[in-house]
C-alpha positions as CSV (number, residue, x, y, z in Angstrom):
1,X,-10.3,99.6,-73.4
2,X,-13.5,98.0,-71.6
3,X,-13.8,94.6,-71.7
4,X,-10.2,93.7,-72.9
5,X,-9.1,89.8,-71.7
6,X,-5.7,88.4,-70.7
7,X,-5.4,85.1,-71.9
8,X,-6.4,83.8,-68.4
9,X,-9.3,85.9,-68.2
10,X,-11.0,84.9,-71.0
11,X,-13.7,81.8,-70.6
12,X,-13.2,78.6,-72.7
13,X,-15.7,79.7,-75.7
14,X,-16.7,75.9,-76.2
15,X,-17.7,75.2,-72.4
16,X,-21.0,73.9,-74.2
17,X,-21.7,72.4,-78.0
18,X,-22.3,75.7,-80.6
19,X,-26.0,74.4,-81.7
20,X,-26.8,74.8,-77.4
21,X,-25.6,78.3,-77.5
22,X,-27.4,79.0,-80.2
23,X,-30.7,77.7,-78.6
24,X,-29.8,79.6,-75.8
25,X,-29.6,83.0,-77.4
26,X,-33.0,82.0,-79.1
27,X,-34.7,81.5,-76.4
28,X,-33.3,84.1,-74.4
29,X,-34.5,86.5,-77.2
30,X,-37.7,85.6,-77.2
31,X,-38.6,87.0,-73.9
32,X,-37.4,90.9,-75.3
33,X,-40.6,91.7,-76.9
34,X,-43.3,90.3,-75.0
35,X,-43.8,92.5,-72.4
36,X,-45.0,95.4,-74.9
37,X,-46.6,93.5,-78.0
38,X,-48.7,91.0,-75.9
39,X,-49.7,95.0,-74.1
40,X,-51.4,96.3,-76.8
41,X,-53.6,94.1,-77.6
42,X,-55.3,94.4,-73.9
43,X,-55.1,97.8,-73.5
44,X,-58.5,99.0,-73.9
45,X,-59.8,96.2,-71.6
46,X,-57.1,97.2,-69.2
47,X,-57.9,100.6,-69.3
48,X,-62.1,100.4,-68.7
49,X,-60.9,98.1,-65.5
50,X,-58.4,100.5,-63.9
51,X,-59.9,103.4,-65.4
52,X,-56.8,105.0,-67.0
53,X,-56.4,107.4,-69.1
54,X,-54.8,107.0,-72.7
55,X,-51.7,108.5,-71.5
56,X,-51.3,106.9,-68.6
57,X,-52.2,103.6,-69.9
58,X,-49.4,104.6,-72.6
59,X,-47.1,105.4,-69.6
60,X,-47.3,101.4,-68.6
61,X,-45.8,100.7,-71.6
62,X,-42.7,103.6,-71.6
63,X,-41.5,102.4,-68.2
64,X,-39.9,99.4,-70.2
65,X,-38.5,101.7,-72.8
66,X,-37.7,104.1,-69.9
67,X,-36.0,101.1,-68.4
68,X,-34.3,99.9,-71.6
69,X,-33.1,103.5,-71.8
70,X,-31.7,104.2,-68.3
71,X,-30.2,101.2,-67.4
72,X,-28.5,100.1,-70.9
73,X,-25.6,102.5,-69.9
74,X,-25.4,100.6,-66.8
75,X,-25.1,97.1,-68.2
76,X,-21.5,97.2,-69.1
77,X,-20.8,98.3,-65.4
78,X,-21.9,94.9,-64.3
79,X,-20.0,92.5,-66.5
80,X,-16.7,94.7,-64.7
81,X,-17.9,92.0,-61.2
82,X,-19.7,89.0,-63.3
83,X,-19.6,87.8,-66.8
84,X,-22.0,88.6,-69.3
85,X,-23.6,84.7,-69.6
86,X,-23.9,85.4,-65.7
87,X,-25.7,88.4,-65.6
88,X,-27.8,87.6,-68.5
89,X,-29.1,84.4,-66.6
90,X,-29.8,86.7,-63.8
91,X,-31.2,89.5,-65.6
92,X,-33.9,87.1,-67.2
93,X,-34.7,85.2,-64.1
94,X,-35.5,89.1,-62.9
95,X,-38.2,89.8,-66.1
96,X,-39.5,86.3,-65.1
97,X,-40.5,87.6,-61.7
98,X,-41.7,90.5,-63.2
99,X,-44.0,89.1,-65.5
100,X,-45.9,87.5,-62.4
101,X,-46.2,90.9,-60.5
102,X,-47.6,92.3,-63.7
103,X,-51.3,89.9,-63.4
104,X,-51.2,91.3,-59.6
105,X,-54.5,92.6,-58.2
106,X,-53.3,96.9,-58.2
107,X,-52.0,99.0,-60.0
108,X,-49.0,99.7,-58.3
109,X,-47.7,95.9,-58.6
110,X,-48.3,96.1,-62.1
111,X,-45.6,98.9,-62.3
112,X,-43.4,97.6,-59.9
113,X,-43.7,94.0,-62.3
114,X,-43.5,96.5,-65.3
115,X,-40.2,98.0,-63.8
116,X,-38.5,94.6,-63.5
117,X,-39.4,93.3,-66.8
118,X,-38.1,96.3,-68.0
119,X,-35.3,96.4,-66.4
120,X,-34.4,92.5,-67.0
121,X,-34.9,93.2,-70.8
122,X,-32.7,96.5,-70.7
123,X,-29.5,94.6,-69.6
124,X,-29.7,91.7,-71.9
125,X,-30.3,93.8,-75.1
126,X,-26.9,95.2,-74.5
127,X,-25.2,92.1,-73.4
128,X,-26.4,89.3,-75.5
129,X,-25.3,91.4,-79.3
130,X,-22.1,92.0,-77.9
131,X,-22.1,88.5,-76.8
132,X,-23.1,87.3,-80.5
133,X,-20.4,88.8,-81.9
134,X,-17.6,88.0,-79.4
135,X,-18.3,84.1,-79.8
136,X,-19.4,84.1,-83.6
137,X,-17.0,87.0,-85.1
138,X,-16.9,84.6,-88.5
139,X,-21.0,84.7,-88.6
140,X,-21.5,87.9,-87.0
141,X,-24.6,88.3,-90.0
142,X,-26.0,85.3,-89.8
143,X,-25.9,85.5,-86.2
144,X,-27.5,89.0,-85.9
145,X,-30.0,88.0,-87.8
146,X,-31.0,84.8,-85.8
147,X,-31.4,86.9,-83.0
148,X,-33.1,89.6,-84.3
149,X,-35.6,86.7,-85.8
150,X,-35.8,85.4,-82.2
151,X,-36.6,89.1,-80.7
152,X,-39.6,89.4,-83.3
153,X,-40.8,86.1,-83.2
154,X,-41.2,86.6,-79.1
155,X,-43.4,90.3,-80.7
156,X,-45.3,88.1,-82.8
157,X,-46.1,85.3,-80.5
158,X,-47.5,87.6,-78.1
159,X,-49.7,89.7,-79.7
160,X,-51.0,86.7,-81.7
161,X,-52.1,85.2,-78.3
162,X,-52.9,88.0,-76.1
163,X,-56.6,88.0,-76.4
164,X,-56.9,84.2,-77.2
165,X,-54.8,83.8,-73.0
166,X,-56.9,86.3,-72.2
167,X,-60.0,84.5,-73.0
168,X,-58.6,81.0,-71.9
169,X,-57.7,82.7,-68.3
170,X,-60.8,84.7,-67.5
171,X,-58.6,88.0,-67.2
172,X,-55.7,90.1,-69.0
173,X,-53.8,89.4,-65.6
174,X,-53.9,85.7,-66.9
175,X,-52.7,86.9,-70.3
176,X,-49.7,88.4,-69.0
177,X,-48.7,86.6,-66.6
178,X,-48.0,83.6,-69.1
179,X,-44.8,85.4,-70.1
180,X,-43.5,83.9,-66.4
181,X,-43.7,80.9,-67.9
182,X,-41.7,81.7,-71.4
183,X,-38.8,83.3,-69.1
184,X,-38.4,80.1,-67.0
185,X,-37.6,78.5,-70.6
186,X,-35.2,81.0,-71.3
187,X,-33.1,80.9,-67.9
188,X,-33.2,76.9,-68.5
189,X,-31.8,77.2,-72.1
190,X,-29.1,79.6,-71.2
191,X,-28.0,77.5,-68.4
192,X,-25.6,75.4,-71.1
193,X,-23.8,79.1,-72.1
194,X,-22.9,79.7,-68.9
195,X,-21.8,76.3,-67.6
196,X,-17.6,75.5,-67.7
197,X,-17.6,79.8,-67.6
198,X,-15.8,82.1,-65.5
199,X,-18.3,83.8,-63.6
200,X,-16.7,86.8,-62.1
201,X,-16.3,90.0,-64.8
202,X,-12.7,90.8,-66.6
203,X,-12.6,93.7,-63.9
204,X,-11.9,96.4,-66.9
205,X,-13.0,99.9,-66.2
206,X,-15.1,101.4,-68.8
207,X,-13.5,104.0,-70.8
208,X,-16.8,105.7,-72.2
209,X,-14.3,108.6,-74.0
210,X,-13.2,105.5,-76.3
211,X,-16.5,104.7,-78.0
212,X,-17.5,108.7,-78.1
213,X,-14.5,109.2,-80.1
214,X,-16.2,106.8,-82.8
215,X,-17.4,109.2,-85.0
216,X,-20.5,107.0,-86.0
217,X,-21.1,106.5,-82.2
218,X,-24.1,109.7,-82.5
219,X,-25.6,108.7,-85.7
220,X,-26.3,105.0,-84.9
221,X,-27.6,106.5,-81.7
222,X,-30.2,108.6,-82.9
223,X,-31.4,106.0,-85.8
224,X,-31.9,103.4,-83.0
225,X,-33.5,106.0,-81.3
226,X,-36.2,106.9,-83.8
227,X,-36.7,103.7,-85.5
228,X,-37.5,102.3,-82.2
229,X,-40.1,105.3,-81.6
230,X,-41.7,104.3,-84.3
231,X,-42.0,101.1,-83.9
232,X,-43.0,100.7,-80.0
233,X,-45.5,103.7,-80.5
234,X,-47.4,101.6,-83.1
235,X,-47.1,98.7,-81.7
236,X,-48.7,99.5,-78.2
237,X,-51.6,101.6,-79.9
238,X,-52.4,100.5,-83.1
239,X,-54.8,98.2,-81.6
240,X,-56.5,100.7,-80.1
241,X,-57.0,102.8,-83.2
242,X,-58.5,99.8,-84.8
243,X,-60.6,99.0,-82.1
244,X,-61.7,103.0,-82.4
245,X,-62.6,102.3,-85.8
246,X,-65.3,99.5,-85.1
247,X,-63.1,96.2,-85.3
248,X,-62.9,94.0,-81.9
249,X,-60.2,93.1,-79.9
250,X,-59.4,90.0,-81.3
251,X,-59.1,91.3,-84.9
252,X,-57.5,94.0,-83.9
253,X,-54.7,91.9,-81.9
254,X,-54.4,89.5,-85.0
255,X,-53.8,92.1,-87.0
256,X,-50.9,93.7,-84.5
257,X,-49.8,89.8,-84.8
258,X,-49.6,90.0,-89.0
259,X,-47.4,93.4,-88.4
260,X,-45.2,91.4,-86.1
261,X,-45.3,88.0,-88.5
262,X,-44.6,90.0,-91.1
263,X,-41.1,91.4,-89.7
264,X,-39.4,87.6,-89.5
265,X,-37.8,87.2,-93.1
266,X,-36.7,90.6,-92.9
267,X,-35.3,90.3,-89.7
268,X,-33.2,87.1,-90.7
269,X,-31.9,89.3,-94.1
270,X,-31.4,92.7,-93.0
271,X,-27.7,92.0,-91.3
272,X,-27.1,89.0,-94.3
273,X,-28.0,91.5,-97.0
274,X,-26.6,94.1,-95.1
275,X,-23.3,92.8,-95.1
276,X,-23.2,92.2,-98.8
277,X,-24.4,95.4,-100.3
278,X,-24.6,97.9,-97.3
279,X,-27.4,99.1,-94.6
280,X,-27.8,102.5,-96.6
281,X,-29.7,101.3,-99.4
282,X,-31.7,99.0,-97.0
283,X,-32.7,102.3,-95.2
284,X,-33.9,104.0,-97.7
285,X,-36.2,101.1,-98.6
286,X,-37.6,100.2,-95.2
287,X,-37.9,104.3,-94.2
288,X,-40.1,104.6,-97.3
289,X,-41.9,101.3,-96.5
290,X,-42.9,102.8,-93.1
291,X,-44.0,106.1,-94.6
292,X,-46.2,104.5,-96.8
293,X,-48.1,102.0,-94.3
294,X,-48.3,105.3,-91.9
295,X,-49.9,107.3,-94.8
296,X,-52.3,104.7,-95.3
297,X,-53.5,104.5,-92.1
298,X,-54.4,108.0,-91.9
299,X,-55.7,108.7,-95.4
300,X,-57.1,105.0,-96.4
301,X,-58.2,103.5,-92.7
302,X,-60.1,101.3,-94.9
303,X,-57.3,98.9,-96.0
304,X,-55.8,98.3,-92.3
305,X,-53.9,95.0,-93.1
306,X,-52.2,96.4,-96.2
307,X,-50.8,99.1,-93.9
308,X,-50.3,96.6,-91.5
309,X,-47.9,94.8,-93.8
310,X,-46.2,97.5,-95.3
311,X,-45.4,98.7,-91.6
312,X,-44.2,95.2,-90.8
313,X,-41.8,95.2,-93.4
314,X,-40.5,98.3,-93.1
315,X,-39.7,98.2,-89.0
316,X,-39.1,94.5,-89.6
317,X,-35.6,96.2,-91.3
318,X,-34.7,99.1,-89.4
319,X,-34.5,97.3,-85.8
320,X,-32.0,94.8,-87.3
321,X,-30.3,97.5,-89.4
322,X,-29.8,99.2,-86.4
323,X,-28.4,95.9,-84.8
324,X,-25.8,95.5,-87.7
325,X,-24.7,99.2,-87.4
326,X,-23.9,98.7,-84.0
327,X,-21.9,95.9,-84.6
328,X,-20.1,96.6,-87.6
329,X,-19.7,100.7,-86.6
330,X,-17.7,99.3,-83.5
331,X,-14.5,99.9,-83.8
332,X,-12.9,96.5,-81.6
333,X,-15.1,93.7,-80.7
334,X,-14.5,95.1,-76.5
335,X,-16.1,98.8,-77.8
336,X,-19.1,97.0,-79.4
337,X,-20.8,96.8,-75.5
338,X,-20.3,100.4,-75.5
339,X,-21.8,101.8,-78.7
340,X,-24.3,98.4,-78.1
341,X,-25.1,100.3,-74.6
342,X,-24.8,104.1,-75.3
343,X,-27.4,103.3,-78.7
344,X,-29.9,101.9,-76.8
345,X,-29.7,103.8,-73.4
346,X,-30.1,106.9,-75.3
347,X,-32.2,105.9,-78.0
348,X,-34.7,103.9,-76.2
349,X,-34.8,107.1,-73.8
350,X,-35.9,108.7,-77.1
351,X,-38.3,105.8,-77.8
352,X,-39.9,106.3,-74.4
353,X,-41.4,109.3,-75.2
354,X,-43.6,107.7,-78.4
355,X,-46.1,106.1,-76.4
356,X,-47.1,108.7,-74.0
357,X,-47.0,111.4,-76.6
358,X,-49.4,109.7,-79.0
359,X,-51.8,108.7,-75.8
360,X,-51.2,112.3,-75.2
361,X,-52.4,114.1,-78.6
362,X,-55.2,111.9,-78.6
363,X,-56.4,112.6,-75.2
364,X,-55.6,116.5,-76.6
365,X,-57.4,116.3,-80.6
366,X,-60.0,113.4,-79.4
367,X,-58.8,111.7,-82.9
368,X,-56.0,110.0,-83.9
369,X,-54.8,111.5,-87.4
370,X,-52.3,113.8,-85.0
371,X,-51.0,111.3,-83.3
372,X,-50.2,109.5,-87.0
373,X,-48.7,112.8,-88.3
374,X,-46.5,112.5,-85.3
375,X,-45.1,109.3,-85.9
376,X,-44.9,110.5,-89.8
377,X,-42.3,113.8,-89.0
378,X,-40.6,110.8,-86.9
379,X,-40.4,108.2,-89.8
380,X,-38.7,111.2,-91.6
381,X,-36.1,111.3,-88.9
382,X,-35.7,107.8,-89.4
383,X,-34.1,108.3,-92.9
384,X,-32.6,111.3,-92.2
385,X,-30.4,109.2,-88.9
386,X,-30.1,106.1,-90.9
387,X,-28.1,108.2,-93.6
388,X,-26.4,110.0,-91.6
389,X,-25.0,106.8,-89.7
390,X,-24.4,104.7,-92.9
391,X,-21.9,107.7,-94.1
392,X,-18.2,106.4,-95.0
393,X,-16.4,107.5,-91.9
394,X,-12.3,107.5,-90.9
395,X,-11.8,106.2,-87.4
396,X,-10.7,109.3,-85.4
397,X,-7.5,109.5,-84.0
């Protein structure tokens, strides 16, 4: 089984006081989002200076969730040589860098910087939930949901200030090269989580046939995969739309910033209230929330920041739903980096393609009420997924 310890193996779990850890993980989760919500908000000053297209401009921000995707299966491979509080350090010090070469002068350092944030962000998302629930397996909840309000915090933060850095700095390379800055903090307050630790892996060899034997393994997949379309498709061009419709760049980006606001409540309840009464009804709830703020923004583009909230709320649930399920769908704490790597390698693949294929129909229909039908067939995916992953299942032999 991957990631099964000897007694020698395993790494003293109180190397460092549990309040430091927990700081750590806070601040190491605040650098997941940034690199996409604090995107959005700049994109159509980005695109008149580089002279992009909408899909390309939405291809800058898939390479993170082609990132996410790709190397998420990989991540487990590396704690096999290093521990996870290792490879996390070095994973963020690695977005860090690429936060800088995203304000470089060309296009092509902006992707290389895009491809290292990316890449920095897909390895931790696997690690650190698996690492939340190996070292708090009493609070595994409360925990999940301390993290998932860290992740959305770092959304909100960003877009709130995109535009306002922007202005302060003279550029968008100023903008988002802050983020340099916010990783620095979160290699600092990890360094307590991996002091007094072993820092060479547990040498297990991955046994990938274990976690697909789990039959919940597929529909925990595909719900991460399309609640995550949603929400990264909106999230990098919603601004856009708005500005379309006549509002400027800084409302738009405060408004992106309310959506992200929004989220934190729900993304300290989901896993609390999931545990006590169930993800499926939760779900159904934050499916229909979605549906409704998407409606609304094609039929009523009047009333942006009721859609906004109702949007909010609704993704604010499903990405730490989708959290919970794969924790609690695991069937031992050492498969949980597997299902943790195989949901979010394949369904932020899936997620990748959101972006570029709403840039895409509207570089196609010159509107944007195809892209929102898109994401509304999508939304319906969500529900169908998050169903299908939340049905009663006997662990197979």
């Amino acid at each position: 089984m991957v990631g099964e310890m000897t007694s020698a193996d395993r790494p003293s779990r109180r190397a460092a006081p549990p309040a430091l850890l927990v700081l750590g993980v806070v601040l190491v989760a605040l650098n997941l989002r940034p690199a996409i919500a604090g995107f959005g908000p700049l994109l159509p000053q980005l695109q008149s200076e580089l002279h992009l297209s909408a899909a390309t401009a939405g291809l800058l921000t898939t390479i993170p969730l082609l990132c996410w995707g790709l190397l998420a299966l990989l991540a487990p491979l590396l704690t096999r040589r290093w521990s996870s509080e290792t490879v996390i350090l070095a994973m963020v010090a690695v977005l860090g860098v690429g936060a800088l070469l995203r304000a470089g002068p060309t296009l092509g350092v902006i992707l290389l910087g895009t491809v290292l944030v990316g890449s920095g962000i897909a390895v931790v998302n696997v690690l650190l939930p698996s690492l939340v629930r190996r070292d708090f397996p009493a609070r595994v909840g409360p925990m999940l949901g301390v993290y998932t309000l860290a992740v959305v915090g770092g959304a909100a933060l960003a877009s709130a200030v995109a535009v306002p850095l922007q202005t302060v700095g003279g550029s968008w390379r100023a903008s988002l090269g802050t983020w340099a800055g916010v990783a620095l903090l979160g290699v600092l307050g990890w360094l307590p989580a991996v002091r007094g630790r072993p820092h060479r892996g547990v040498g297990a060899v991955p046994v990938w046939r274990d976690v697909f034997r789990n039959p919940a393994a597929w529909p925990v997949t595909l719900f991460m995969g399309t609640q995550s379309l949603v929400f990264f498709t909106w999230l990098a061009w919603l601004p856009r739309v708005w500005h379309d419709q006549g509002l400027s760049a800084g409302v738009a980006g405060s408004l992106l910033s309310v959506g992200n606001v929004v989220q934190l409540p729900f993304a300290l309840l989901m896993p609390i209230l999931a545990g006590r009464w169930g993800a499926r009804p939760l779900i159904v709830v934050a499916a229909a929330l979605d549906l409704i703020g998407l409606l609304g923004l094609l039929l009523a583009p009047a009333q942006p920041l009721v859609w906004t909230l109702l949007l909010g709320a609704g993704c604010g649930s499903t990405f730490p739903l989708a959290l919970y399920l794969m924790a609690v769908r695991a069937h031992t704490p050492a498969q949980a980096p597997q299902l943790s790597a195989l949901a979010q390698g394949v369904g932020y693949s899936l997620a990748a393609t959101g972006p570029v294929a709403f840039g895409a129909l509207h570089d196609r229909t010159g509107g944007w009420n195809a892209p929102l039908w898109f994401l509304i067939v999508v939304t319906g995916l969500v529900l169908v997924t998050g169903l299908w992953a939340t049905r009663p299942a006997r662990r197979a032999a």
